[in-house]
N, C-alpha and C positions, 0 to 999 in steps of 0.2 A: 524312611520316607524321603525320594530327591525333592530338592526346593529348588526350583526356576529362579537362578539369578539375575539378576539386569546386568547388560554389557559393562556397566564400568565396573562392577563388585569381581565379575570375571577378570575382566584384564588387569587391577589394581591385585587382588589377592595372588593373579598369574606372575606381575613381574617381583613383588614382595619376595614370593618364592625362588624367583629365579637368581636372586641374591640371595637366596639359603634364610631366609625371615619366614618364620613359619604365622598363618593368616587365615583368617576366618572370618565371616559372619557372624553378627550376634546381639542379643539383645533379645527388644521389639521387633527385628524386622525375623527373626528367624520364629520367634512366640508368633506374629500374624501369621504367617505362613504356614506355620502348622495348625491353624485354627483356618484355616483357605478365605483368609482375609486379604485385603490387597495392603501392604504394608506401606507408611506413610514417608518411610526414610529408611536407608540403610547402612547398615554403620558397621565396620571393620575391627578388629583386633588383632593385634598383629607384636612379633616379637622384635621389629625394628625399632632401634629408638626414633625417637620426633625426628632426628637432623638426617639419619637415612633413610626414612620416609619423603621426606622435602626431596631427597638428592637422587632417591629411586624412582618416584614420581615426578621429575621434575619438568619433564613433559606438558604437565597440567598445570593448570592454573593454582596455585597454592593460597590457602587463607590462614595464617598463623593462630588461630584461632584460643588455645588452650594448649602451649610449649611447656607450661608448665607443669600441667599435668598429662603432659603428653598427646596432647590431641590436635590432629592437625585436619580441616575441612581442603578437600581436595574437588576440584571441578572437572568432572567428565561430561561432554556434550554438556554443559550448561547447569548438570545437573550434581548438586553436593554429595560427598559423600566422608563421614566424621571416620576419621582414621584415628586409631589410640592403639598406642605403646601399652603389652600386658605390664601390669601393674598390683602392687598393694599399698593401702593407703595409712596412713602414720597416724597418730593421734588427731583425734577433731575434738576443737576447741569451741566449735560454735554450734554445737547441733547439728552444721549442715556440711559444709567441706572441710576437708583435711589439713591438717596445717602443709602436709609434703606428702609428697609420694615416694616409692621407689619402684624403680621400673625393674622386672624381671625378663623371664624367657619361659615359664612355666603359664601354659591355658589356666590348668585347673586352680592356681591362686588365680590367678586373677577372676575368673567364674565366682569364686568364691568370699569375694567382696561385695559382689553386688546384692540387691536387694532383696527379689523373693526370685524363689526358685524355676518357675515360667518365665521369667528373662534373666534364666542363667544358663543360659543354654545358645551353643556356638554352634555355627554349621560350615561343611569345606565340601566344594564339589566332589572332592575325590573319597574322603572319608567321610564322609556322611556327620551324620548327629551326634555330637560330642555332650554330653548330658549328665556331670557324676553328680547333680542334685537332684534327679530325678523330676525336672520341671516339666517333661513330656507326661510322665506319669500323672499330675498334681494340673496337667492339661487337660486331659481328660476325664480325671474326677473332679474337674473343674471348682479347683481347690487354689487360694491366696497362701501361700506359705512361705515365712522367713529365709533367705537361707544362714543355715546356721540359727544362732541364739534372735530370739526378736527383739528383745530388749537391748541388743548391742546393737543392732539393725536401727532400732530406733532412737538409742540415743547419739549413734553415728550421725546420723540424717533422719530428722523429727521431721522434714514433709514427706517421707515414707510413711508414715501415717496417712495423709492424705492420700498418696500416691494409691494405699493398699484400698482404701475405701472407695475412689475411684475406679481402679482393674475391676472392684467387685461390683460396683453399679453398671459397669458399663459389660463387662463380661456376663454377666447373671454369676461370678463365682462365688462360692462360700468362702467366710477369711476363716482359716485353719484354727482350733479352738486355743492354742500356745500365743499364736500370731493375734489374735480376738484380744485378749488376756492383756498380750503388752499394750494391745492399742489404746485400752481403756485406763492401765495401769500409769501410764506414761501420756496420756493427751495433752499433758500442763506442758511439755516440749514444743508443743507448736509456739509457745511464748517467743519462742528466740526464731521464729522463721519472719520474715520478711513476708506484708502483708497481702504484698501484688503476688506471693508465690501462692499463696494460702488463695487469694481469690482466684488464680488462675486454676489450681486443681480443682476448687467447688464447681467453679463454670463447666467442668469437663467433667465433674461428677455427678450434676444437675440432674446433666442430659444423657444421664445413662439409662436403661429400659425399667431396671431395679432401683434407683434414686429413692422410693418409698422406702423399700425393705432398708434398706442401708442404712438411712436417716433414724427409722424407726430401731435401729440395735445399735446404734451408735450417735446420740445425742448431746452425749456428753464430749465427744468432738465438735461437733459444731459449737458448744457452750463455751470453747478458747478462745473462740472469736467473736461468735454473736451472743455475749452474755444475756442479751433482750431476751433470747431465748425461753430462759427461765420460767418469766411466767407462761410463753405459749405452752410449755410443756405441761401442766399441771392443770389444763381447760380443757373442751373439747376443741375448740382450735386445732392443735395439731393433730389429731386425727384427722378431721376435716381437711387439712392442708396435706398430709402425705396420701390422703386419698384423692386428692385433685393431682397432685403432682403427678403420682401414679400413669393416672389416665391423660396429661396433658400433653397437647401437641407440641414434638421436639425441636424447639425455639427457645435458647438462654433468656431473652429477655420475658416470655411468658413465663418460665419456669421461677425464674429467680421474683417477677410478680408476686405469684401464688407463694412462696417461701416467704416473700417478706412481708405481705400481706398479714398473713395468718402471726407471725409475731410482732407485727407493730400492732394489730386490731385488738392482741392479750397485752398489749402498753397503755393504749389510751384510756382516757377517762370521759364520762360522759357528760362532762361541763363544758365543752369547748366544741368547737365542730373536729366532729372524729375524723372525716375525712384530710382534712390539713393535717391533724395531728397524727395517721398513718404516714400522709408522703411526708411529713418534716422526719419520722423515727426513722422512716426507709433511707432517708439523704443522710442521716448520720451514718447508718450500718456502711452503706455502702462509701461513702465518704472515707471511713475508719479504713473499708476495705480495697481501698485507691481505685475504686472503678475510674474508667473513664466519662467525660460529663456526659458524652451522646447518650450510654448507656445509663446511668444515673437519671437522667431525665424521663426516658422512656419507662424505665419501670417505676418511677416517681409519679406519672400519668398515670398508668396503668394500675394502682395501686389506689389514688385520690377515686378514681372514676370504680374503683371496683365491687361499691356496692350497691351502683347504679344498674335500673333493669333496662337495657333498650328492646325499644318494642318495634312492630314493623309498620313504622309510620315514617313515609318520605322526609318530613318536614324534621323530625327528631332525628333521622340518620345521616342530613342532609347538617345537621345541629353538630352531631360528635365527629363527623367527616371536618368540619370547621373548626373544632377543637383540638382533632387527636391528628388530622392528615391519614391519608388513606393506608398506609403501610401501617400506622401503630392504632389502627380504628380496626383492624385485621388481625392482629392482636388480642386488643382486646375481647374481640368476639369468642375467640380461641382459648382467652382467659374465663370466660364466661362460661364456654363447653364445660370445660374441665369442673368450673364451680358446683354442676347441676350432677356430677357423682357422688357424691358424699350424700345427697337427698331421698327421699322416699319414689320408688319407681314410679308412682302415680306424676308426682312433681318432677322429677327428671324428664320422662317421657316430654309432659307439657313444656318444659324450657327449653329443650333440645327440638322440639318443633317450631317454637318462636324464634328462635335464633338463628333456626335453618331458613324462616320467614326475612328475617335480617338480613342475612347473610344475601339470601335471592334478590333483594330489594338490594342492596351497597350493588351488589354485580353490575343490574342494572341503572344505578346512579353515576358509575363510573364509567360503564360503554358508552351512556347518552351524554357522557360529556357535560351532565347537569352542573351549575355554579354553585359552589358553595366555599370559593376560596377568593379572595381579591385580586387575585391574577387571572380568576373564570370570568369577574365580574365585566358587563361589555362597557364600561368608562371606567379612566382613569384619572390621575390625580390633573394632568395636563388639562384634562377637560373642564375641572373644577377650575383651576388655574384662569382659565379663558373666560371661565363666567365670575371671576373676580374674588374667588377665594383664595385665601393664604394659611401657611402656619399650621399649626395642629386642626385648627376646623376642614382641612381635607381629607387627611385621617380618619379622624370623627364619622363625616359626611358617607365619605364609601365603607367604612364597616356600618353603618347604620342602614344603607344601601343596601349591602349585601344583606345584612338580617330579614331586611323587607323580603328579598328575592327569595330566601330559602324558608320564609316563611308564607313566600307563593302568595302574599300580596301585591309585586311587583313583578312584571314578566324584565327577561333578562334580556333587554332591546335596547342599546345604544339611547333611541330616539324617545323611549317609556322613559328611562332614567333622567335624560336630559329636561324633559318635560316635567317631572316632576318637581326635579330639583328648580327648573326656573318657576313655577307657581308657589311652591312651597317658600321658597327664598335660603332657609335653614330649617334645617332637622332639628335644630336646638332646643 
């Protein structure tokens, strides 16, 4: 099969060879390609060492990026492109990189370090598909496979583990039943990865089409990290949870909702308000797993409010619009879709009708510009100010204000507000 290269992978691989450096394509971007995906990056191999790489390329903007291991990020029109010295790598001491390298001049070692066999695979405009792991083959029976031994694969680099479990959510592939085996045999490796790596592949595993099936044959990976797990696993919880995930609209912060949901709700206890006690278990997980706090919070909301029912009534929409802000009230709704698959078709139907009720009614709250935030509200704090309030009672005074408004005892009028507030004196 020819693969359409972009202008800089031609010219970069053209002049490599014009100095007798032999160069290819490979990876991801050559596995997209033959899956007629649009590939996200693309990335070079090549038998120049780093320094005549920098010297043959020197035309381009250079980013020293990984000399070490032979990698050097080169800029054509703006756009990056990771150039690496073939290579085999020496002993790993840490589960995840090498202590050294050595640079060779042979493709097929260096093919033959990398991870599964669909990105062990090199492509050259002139000779075509270079392939002696068979990852074209393993493309199309749409197959996860080590290359070589998996258990050296994986105590090489233990977030190949994740790595394989993501290709498989997001591809629909099956993990090979050798490659299965070590995954399960060996998941106490994830110990030693680093926790941002471990949450950065679930994030991209989530929101794969397969993220159920995956979850549901491999739990015992997730158990490395989210040991809360445990007891979701042995409830009806997690079924109910990988059959929402399943069906759920493809959005990391809905998705990881639904996942953390279902194993903080098998934590709580029912002496305390369960809802606190789901978002405080959710902020540890992800705490533990260095989210960032935007994201932390949102599905912390999403999560408190999720076993709330909104119904189609202005005044209550107009309530979690005030609560949640219009982007994660939107969310939510989407968390709710998803909720009403696990249910009986009769009750599905009815909650997927109310919701679509919902959802028509927020549209229209949001075209008309209706108030339900303190910045919609038509007086401000200056206003209070002038009529001699101070301190925290302006505060007070306009969220109290606004509850009136959206609770459509008050019309949203400058002049209704001011009026009020001057006969009333305090809200207090």
């Amino acid at each position: 099969m020819k693969i359409i290269l972009p202008e800089g992978a031609k010219v970069m691989i053209a002049q490599l060879e014009q100095k007798g450096c032999e160069s290819y394509v490979v990876g991801g971007c050559v596995r997209d390609s033959l899956l007629q995906k649009i590939p996200y990056d693309w990335d070079i191999c090549t038998a120049a060492l780093p320094q005549q790489v920098c010297e043959i390329l020197r035309d381009y903007p250079i980013i020293q990026t990984g000399l070490k291991h032979g990698t050097v990020t080169v800029l054509y029109q703006n756009t990056p492109y990771e150039v690496t010295t073939f290579r085999t790598d020496g002993e790993y001491l840490d589960h995840r990189r090498p202590k050294q390298v050595a640079f060779i001049t042979n493709l097929k070692e260096d093919l033959a370090r990398r991870d599964f066999t669909i990105n062990a695979i090199a492509y050259h405009p002139k000779k075509g598909i270079i392939d002696p792991f068979f990852g074209e083959q393993d493309l199309k029976g749409k197959c996860i496979r080590c290359v070589g031994s998996p258990k050296k694969r994986f105590e090489e680099d233990a977030l190949r583990i994740m790595r394989a479990l993501r290709f498989a959510s997001v591809l629909g592939f099956k993990i090979e039943d050798q490659t299965a085996l070590a995954i399960h045999q060996q998941s106490d490796l994830l110990q030693h990865i680093a926790k941002e790596r471990i949450q950065s592949e679930l994030c991209r595993c989530i929101c794969g089409n397969y993220t159920a099936d995956i979850f549901r044959a491999f739990p015992d990976v997730l158990l490395q990290f989210i040991p809360e797990l445990t007891t979701c696993l042995h409830s009806d919880l997690w079924e109910r949870t990988l059959i929402s995930l399943h069906g759920a609209f493809d959005d990391c912060i809905v998705r990881l909702a639904i996942l953390f949901y279902g194993i903080a709700k098998s934590q709580s206890s029912f002496t305390n308000d369960i809802r606190q006690q789901c978002a405080d278990i959710t902020h540890q997980i992800m705490k533990r797993l260095k989210f960032k706090n935007e994201w932390t919070y949102q599905v912390k909301q999403l999560v408190f409010w999720y076993d709330s029912e909104p119904m189609p009534d202005t005044k209550q929409i107009k309530t979690y619009l005030y609560r949640l802000g219009p982007s994660l009230f939107e969310k939510f709704i989407r968390v709710k879709q998803a909720d009403t698959l696990w249910q009986t078709p009769e009750k599905r139907q009815a909650k997927q009708q109310q919701l679509s009720q919902v959802e028509r009614l927020n549209q229209i709250i949001i075209q008309q510009k209706q108030c339900f935030s303190l910045k919609d509200l038509a007086i401000h704090g200056t206003d209070l100010i002038s009529l001699g309030f101070s301190g925290k009672e302006i505060g007070y005074l306009l969220n109290a204000l606004l509850q009136k408004v959206i609770q459509e005892e008050l019309e949203n009028k400058r002049e209704v507000l001011l009026k009020f507030i001057q006969e009333k004196g305090t809200l207090c």
